[in-house]
GUSELO-465657 format. One record per residue (C-alpha): residue number from 1; x negated, y negated, z. Coordinates in pm, whole numbers, plus 50000, padded with zeros to 5 digits. Layout:
<pts>
num  x  y  z
NUM  X  Y  Z
...
</pts>
This chain:
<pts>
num  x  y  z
1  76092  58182  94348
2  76103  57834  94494
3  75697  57885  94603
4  75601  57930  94215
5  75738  57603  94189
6  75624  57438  94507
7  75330  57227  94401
8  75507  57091  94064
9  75757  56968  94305
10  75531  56818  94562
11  75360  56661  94214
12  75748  56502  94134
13  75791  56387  94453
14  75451  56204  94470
15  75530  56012  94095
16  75886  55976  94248
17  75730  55792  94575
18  75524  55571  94362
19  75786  55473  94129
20  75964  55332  94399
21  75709  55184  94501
22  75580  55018  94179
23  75973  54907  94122
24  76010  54729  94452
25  75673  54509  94390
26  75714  54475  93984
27  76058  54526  93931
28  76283  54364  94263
29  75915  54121  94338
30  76017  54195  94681
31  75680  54261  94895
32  75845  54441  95209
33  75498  54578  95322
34  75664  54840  95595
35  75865  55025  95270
36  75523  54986  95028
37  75292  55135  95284
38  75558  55407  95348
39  75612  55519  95008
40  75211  55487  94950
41  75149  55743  95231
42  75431  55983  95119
43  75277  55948  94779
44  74919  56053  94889
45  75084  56337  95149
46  75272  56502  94825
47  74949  56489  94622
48  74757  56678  94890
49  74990  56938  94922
50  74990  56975  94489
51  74606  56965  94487
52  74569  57188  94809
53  74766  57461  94571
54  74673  57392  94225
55  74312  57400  94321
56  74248  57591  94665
57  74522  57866  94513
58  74690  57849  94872
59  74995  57927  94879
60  75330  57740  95035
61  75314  57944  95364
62  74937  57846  95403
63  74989  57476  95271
64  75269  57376  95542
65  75069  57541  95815
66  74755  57416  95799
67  74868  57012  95710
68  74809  56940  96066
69  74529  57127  96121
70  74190  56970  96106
71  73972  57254  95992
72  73822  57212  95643
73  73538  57455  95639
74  73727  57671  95415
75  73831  57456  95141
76  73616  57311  94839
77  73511  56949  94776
78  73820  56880  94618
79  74028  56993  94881
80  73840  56809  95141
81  73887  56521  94953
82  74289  56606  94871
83  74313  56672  95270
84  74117  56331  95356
85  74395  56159  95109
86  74693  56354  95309
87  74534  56218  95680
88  74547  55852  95555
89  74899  55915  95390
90  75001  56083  95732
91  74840  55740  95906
92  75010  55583  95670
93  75346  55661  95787
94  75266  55606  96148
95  75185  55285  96075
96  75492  55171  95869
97  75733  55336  96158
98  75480  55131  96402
99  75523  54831  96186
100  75899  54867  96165
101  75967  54831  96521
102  75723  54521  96559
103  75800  54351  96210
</pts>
């Protein structure tokens, strides 16, 4: 049951990670840079995994296992493009948990 519902939850979380990150530059006007890029990469990780289902029809099993893999040859133009977002919103992260340690 919860894999019917998988992508319009990974399509929540990805609004939910961008409304927090829209109310701590508009709303707080605090510009921690380490949270923003954080919540930016979560946001564009979540939307891969919702496009990677709603488009590619793969389902949860397939969309968890193949996030870290690199091979693309399978997937349409929109899913390269959803996977492309999901490696910079993976990068992303790295960087803010590099960041946090140096900043």
């Amino acid at each position: 049951m919860s894999e019917k519902y998988f992508k319009y939850i990974s399509f929540l979380l990805a609004f939910i990670s961008l409304a927090f990150a829209f109310q701590l530059v508009f709303l707080k006007n605090e510009l921690d840079i380490v949270s923003i890029i954080s919540l930016i990469g979560l946001f564009l990780i979540f939307i891969e995994l919702g496009v990677l289902m709603t488009y590619e029809n793969l389902n949860m099993k397939v969309t968890l296992n193949n996030i870290f893999k690199l091979e693309i040859n399978y997937l349409s133009p929109i899913g390269v493009f959803a996977h492309v977002l999901g490696r910079i919103g993976f990068f992303l992260i790295i960087l803010s948990i590099i960041l946090d340690f140096f900043v």
